[in-house]
N, C-alpha and C positions, 0 to 999 in steps of 0.2 A: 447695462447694469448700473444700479445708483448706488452709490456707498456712506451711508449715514452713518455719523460717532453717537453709539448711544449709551447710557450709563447705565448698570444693570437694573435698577429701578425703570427707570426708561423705556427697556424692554418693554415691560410688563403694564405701562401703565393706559389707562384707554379699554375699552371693552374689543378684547381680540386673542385671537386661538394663535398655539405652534401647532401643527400636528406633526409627528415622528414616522415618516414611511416604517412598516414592518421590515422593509429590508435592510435598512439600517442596525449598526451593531448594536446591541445591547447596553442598557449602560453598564460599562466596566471601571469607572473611575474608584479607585480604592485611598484610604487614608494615606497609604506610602507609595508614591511620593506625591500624589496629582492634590489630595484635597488639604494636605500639611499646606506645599508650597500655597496655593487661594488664601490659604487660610492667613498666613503668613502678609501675602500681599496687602489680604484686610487691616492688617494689625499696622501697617507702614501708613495706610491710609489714612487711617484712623489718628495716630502720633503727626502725621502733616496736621488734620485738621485739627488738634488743641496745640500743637508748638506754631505754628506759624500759618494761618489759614490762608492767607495773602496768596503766599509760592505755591498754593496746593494746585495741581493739574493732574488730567485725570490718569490712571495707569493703563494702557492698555494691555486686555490680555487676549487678544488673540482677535478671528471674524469666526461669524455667521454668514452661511451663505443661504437663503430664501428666498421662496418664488411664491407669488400669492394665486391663491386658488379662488377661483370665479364661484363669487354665492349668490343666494337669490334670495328673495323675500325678506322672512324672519332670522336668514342664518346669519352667525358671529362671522364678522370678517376672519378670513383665516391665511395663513400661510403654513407651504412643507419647508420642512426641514429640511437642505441639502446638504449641507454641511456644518458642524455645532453641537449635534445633538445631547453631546458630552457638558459641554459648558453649558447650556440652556438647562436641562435637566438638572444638573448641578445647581445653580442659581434659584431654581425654584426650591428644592431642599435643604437651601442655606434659610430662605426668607421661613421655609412653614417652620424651621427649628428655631428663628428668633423669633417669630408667632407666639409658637407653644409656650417658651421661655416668657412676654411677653404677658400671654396668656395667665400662666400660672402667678404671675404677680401683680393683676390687675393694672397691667401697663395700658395707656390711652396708646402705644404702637401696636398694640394686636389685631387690633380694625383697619388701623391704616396699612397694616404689612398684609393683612387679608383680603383687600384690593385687587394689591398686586399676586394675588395665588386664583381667585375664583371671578368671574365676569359677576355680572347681576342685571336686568332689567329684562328684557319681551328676545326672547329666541326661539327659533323653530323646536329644538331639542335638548332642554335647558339640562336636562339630568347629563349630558356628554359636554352640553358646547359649556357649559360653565365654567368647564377648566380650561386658562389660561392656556396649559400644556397637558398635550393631551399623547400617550409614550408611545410604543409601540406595544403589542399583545402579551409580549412574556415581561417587562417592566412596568402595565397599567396597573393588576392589582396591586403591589406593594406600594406607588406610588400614590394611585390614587384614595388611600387607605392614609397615608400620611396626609393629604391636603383637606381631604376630609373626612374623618372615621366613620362618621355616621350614614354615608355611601353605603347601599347596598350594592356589594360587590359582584356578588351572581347573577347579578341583572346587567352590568356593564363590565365588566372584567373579570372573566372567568379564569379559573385558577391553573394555568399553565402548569402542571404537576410535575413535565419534566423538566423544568429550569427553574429549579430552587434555588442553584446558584445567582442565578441571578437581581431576583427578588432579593436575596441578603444584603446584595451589594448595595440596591439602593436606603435600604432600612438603615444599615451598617454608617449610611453617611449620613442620612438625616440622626442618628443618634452621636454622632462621631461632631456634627457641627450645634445638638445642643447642648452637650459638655463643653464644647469651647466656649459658645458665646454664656454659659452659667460662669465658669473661670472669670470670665471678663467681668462681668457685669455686678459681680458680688463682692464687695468689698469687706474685709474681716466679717463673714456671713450678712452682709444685709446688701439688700438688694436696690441698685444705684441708677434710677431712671437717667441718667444724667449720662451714662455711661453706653446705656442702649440706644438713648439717642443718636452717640454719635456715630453706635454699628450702623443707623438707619442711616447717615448725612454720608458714610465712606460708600456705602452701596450707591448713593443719589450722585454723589458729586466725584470718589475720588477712582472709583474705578468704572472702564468704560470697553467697549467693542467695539468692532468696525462689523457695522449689518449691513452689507453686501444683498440688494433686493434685486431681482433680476427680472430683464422683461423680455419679451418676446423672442428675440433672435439669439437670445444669450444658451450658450451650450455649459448645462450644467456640471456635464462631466468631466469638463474639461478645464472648469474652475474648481474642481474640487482633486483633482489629480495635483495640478497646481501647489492647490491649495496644502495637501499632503505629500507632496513630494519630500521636504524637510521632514518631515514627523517623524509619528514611529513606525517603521514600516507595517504596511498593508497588507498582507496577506495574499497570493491571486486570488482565492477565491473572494474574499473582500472587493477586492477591486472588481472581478467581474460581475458580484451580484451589482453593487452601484450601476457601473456599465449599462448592466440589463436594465434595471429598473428606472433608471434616471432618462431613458428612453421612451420610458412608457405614460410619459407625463401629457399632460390636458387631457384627460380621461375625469377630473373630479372628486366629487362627493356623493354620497347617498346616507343621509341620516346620519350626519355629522361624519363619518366617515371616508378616508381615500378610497376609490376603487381600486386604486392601482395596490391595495392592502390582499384584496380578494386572489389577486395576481399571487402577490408574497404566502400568501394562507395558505393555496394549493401547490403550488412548486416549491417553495423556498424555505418555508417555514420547517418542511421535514427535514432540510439536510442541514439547518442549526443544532440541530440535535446532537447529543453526546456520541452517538454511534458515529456519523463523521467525523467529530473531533477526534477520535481515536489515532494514534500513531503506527505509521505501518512503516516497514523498512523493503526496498528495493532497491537491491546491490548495496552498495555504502550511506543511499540517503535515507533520510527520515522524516515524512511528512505525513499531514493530517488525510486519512481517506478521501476526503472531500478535495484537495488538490489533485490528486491522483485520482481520481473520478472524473477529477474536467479535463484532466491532460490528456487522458483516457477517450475521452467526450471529442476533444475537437482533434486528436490524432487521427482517431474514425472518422469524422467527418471530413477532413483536407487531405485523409489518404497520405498521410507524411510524418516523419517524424517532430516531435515536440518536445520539447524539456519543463519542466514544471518551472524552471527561472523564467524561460521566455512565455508562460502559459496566457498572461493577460496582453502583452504587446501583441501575440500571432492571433489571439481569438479576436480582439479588437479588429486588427487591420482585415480579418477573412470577414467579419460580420459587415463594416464597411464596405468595403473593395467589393466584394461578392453579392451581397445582399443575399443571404441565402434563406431569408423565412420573411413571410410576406407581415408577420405579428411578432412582436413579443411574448405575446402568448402560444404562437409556433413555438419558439425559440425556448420557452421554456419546460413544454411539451417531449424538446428534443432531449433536454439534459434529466429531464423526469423520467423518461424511458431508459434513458443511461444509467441512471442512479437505482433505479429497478433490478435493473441486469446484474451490476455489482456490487449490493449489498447481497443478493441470493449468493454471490463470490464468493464475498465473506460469511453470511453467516453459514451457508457450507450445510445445507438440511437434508435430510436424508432421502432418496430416490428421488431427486432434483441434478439432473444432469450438469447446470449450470454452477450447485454446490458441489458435484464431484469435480468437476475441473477446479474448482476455488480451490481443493486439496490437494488435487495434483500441482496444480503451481506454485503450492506453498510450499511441497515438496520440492518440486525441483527447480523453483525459482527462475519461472518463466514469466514473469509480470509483462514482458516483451509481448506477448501474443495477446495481451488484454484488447485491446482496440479492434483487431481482430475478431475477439468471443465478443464485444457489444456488437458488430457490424453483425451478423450472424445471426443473433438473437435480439434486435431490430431492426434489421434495414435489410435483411439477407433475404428474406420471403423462404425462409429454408423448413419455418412451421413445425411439422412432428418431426423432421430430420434435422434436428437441433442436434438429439443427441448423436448421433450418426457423424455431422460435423466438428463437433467435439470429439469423437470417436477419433476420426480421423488427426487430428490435432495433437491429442497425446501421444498416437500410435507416432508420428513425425516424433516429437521431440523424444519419447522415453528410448525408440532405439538408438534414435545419435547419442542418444547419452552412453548406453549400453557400450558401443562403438568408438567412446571416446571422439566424438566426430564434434566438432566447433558450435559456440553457441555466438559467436561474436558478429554476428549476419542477422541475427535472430529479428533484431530490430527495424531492420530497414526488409527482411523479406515480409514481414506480416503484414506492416502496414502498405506494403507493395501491393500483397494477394489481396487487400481492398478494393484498390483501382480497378486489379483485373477482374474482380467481380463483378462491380458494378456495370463494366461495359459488356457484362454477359449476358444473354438473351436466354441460356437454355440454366437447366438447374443448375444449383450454385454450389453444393456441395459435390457435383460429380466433374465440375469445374477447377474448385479446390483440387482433389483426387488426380484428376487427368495433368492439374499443371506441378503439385508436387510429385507428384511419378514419372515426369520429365528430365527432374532436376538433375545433374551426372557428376558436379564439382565437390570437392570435400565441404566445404562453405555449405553448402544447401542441398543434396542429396538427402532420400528418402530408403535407408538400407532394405532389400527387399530380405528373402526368409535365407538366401544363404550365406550373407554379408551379417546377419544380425546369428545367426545360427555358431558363426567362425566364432565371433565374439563372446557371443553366453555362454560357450563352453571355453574357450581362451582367454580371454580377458580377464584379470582382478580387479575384482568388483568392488570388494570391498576397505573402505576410508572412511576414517572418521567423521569428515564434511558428507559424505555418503549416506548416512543412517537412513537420514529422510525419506529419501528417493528405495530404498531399499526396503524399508518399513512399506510404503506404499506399494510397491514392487510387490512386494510377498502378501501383502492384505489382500491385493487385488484375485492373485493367483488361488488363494483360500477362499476365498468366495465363489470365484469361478470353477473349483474343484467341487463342493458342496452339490450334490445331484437333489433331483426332486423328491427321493427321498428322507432326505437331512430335514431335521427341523432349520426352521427361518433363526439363526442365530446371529445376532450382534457383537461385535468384536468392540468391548469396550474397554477392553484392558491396556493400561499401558505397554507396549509388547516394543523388547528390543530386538536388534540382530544379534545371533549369536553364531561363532562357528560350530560346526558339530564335532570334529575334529583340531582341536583348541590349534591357537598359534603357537605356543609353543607344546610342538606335541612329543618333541623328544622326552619329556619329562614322567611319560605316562602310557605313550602309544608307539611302541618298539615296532618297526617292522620283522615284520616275522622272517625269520632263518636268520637275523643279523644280528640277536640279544645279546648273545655272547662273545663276540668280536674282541680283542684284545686291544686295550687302550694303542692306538696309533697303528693299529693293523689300516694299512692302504689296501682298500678293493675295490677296482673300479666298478663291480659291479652295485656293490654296497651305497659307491656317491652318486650312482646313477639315480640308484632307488630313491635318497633320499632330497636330491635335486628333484625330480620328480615331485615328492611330498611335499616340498616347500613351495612350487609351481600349482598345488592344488588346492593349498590351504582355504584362500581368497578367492576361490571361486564361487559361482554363486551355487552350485550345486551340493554345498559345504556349507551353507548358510541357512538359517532357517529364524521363526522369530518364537520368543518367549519371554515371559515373563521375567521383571528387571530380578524379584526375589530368587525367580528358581533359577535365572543366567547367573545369579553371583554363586549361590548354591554351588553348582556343576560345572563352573565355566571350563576349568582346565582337570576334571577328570579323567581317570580313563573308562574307556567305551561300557567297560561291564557296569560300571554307578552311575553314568551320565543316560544310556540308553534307557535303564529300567524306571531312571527319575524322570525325564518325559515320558515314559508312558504313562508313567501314574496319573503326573498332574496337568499334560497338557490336552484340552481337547480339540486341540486342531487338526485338519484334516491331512495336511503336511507333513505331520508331526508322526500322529498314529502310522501313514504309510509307511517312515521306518523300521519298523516290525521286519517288512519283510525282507530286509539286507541282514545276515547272518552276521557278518562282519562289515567293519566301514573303511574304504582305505579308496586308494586313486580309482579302480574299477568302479566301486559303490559311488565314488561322489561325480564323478563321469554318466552313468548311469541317470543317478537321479536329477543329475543337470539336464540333460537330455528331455528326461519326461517333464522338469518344471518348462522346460523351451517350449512343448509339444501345447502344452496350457496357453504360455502366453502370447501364445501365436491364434489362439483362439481369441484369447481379449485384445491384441492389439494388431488389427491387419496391417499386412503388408503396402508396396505400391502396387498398382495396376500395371503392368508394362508386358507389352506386345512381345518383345524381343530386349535383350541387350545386346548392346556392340562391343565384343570383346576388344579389349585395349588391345594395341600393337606393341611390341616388346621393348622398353625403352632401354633394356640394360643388358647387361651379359649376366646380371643374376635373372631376369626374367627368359631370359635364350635357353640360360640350365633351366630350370625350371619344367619351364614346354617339353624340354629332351628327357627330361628325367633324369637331370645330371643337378639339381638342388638337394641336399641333405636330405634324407624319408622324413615324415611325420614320423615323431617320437624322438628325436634326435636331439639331443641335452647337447646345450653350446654353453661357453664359460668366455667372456671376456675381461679382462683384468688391465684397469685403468684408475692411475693415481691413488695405489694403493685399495683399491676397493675394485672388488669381485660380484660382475652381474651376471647371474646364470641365467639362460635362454629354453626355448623348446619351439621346436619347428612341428608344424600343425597347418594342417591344412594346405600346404604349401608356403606359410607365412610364417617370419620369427617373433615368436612375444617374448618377450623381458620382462622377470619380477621386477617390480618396483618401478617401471618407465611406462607411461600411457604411448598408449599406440599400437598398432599393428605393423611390423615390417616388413617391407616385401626383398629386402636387399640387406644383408649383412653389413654394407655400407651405410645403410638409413638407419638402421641402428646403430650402428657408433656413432655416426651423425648425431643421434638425439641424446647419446649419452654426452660425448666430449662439444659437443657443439664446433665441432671442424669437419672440414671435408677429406675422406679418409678411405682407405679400400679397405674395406671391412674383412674382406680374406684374409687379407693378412693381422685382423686383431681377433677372432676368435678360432676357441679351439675348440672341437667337437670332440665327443665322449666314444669313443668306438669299442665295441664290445670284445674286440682281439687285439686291437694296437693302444688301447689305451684314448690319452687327448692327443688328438692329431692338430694341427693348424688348418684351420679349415683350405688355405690356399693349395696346400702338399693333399688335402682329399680331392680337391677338385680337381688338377695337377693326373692324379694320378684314374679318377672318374673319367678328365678329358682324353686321356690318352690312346 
């Protein structure tokens, strides 16, 4: 590379083109703080050259980095723009504003500053190559509109409609620098040639760049990484479009034009667009789609995990090291396909399988599997049973949710089932299937229908962070309930979770035979019932969705004004089936859990598995168990630790605790998750017994062993 000191006049002078790759940024330079400070610079230059012309030397304000491009015939010597593009474009919008200026007052500098804006004499394609600088596609019309008005535009710069922003910014500064130089130039209103002059002699002589030409073996990318290392930070995908593009170089011209533009046109130029700048959040961070598109992009591709910080270091060194496309235009082929996949993500349209998963994972905040759903629906050859692999996918994650079962693996097993794909020879989604129905560990298990069955009826489902997932949960379930019958109805309502039987239901919903009890009358029977009720509040069998107006309406009524007001107004199929419960209490919401189970076991299948291997007993609470010497299902346990009282229910063979996620298989495991010590749970709770009262569960067992 040669490195020339040129003065901004300098640039421009001699019959010859910049041209602006389309994948370069946009111009973004704004009055604060980028064109105040130049402007500024100017103004010192200027005071050098009338106080003391002598000391003047010139200021430098930064480099260019350019590679010259091979022309032929009639065409304008030309060079790309590698790095600069900001200041070069800027510098032509400072001269056509002291032009214009110029212009308007019959200045002899308006011909000589329009030199340095337009070539002149024998060109192949004189209507493009006559500009000095020629921008990229969504900065040409406003640009070239400024250096020439009388341009027609629709013949050379068509009017990129969706970056208006951008067009303003150039406008904005050529208007922005001929307010300055009128300021200057005007003294008590008249107009001071003497003064314009010396704008013209600070541009010639006091400010200057370092133009950086580059020749044959020089690696552009790697002077421009360099180059911006100090700056403002680059963005990854900044950095990887450069990357990409700065690769694709000795490809030319055609009719004043890069080809390597036609490259940026069809791949690149769509994910400049507003729709990828948009900001999306995953887990705590917050980045532009188009980051998370690539990280997305080359996780799938290396089968491993990525982070959006390290996204341009790991893409570089795999594209390198690997050589994994034999073209650039492979390469960008590959991220165009990507970018396909998950914008259908996001924009989430309707009977688009790849848009129902975008709303499942917005729901349940599995951005983890994305890399994953592109490999599938590009590279998977898995064709009409796309949706069937999706299928599969939700069914994995929605029941571990169910199950309270770990998402902390999520990341490293998806991009795993990548690898094993690819080296599979037979179909890929019955690959998928066969290798999550494997899985046995809490970490990565796939709950088959009687592991996920414990749960839908045991577990409280319902939390605030919860909606989402619940909301979807029940949309899904009302769709799939609707028979061929049903008109084809759209659920477009915003629709919350509500309970049927409010949280707090003591205020409204007495259990029957207990209305009249006498303030502090103790009966075991009585706290049995109602430790029960509070065990079923949150279930999901008790939950249902409606409308935000009619939930505030009825939220904590009782059952005779809360039932008749969904029927009226709701017409969901969920909704009307409660008609046929007389009354609503722990049998009714047990019941109608059961039959929402029976639905969602139709939308979301189970694993495949031959056989299970039942565990071998690791404890003396699994020994009772086996014997029949564990608590019966139904058996209300109460443990009381640090002042606070957690009540229990033994189900299925297993204890849940209100308010503590998890399934317990040992009265130990649950004190465990409450007290976080290791502990023998027989001797911290006590079981509700229908003749003795609260026993200690250890003195039931004790007396069970005996």
């Amino acid at each position: 590379m040669k490195p020339y000191t040129r003065s901004v006049i300098e640039l421009f002078d001699g019959k010859k083109r910049y041209l602006i790759p389309l994948y370069q940024r946009q111009y973004a330079w704004k009055a604060h703080p980028q064109l105040e400070l130049l402007w500024e610079d100017i103004e010192r230059a200027v005071q050098r050259l009338t106080t003391n012309r002598a000391s003047l030397s010139p200021h430098f304000m930064g480099a260019l980095v350019i590679t010259q491009i091979k022309t032929f015939g009639k065409q304008v010597q030309a060079f790309e723009i590698i790095d600069g593009q900001q200041r070069l474009t800027t510098f032509e919008l400072l001269l056509a504003a002291i032009r214009d200026v110029a212009s308007s007052n019959d200045s002899k500098y308006a011909d000589e500053i329009q030199k340095h804006l337009v070539n002149d004499g024998v060109m192949e394609k004189p209507e493009i190559e006559r500009f000095k600088l020629w921008p990229s596609l969504t900065d040409r019309r406003a640009f070239v509109s400024i250096v020439d008005p009388s341009t027609d535009l629709e013949t050379i710069a068509p009017n990129p409609n969706d970056e208006e922003g951008f067009v303003r910014l150039s406008t904005a500064a050529h208007e922005y620098f001929k307010q300055k130089v009128k300021d200057y130039v005007f003294v008590d209103g008249q107009f001071d040639e003497f003064r314009l002059e010396k704008l013209f002699e600070a541009l010639k002589e006091g400010l200057a760049v370092v133009s950086i030409e580059l020749e044959g073996g020089d690696d552009p990318q790697t002077i421009f990484e360099t180059l911006n290392s100090r700056g403002v930070d680059l963005a990854p995908a900044d950095l990887m479009r450069n990357f990409i593009f700065q690769r694709a170089k000795g490809l030319g011209q055609v009719e004043g034009t890069l080809i390597v533009d036609k490259l940026y046109e069809k791949h690149w130029h769509p994910l400049d667009r507003a729709f990828w700048n948009q900001s999306e959040s995953r887990g705590r961070q917050t980045r532009q789609r188009l980051d998370w598109m690539l990280t997305d992009h080359l996780s799938m591709k290396i089968g491993n995990l990525v982070s959006v910080e390290t996204l341009f270091e790991n893409y570089r060194r795999w594209v390198l090291n690997d050589k994994p496309f034999l073209s650039v235009e492979a390469e960008l082929e590959a991220i165009s396909a990507t970018a396909e996949v998950e914008k259908r993500l996001f924009v989430q349209k309707k009977n688009d399988p790849l848009g129902d998963f975008g709303r499942f994972a917005d729901a349940f905040d599995v951005s983890t599997a994305m890399p994953l759903v592109v490999y599938l629906a590009t590279e998977g050859n898995v064709g009409d049973e796309l949706s069937r692999a999706l299928g599969v996918l939700q069914s994995y994650i929605l029941r571990r949710d169910i199950c309270g079962l770990t998402t902390k693996n999520y990341n490293r097993l998806f991009v795993g089932i990548i690898t094993r794909l690819r080296t599979s020879d037979g179909n890929k989604v019955d690959e998928m299937v066969k290798y999550l129905s494997s899985r046995q560990s809490d970490t990565d298990r796939w709950p088959d229908d009687s592991e996920w069955r414990n749960a839908w009826m045991s577990r409280d489902q319902y939390k605030g962070a919860r909606q989402p997932r619940l909301r979807f949960l029940f949309e899904a379930i009302e769709l799939e309930k609707r028979s061929a019958l049903n008109e084809d109805i759209e659920i477009k309502s915003q629709l919350t979770i509500e309970h049927i039987m409010p949280q707090r239901w003591r205020e409204g919903w007495p259990i029957p035979g207990f209305d009249y009890l006498d303030e502090g009358n103790f009966d075991h029977d009585f706290i049995a019932r109602q430790a029960e009720r509070d065990l079923s509040i949150n279930k999901l069998g008790n939950l249902t969705l409606l409308t935000a107006p009619l939930n505030s309406s009825i939220s904590n009524g009782p059952y005779s004004v809360k039932m008749p007001a969904v029927m009226s107004h709701s017409s969901l199929s969920i909704n009307r089936e409660l008609s046929s419960f007389g009354e609503w209490n722990e049998e009714a919401i047990s019941a109608r859990g059961l039959s929402l189970f029976k639905v969602a076991c139709r939308i979301w299948k189970g694993p495949e598995r031959s056989a299970m291997i039942a565990p071998s007993p690791s404890s003396w609470d699994d020994v009772l168990k086996q014997r029949g010497k564990f608590p019966p299902d139904g058996t209300i346990c109460r443990f009381t630790y640090s002042g606070k009282t957690f009540m229990g229910k033994v189900l299925d063979g297993a204890l849940f605790v209100e308010g503590i996620e998890g399934v317990f298989s040992s009265f130990s495991a649950a004190s465990g998750a409450i007290t976080n010590t290791s502990r023998n749970g027989w001797n911290d709770w006590y079981l509700l017994d229908d003749q003795e009262g609260w026993t200690l569960a250890n003195d039931w067992r004790k007396v069970k062993s005996g």
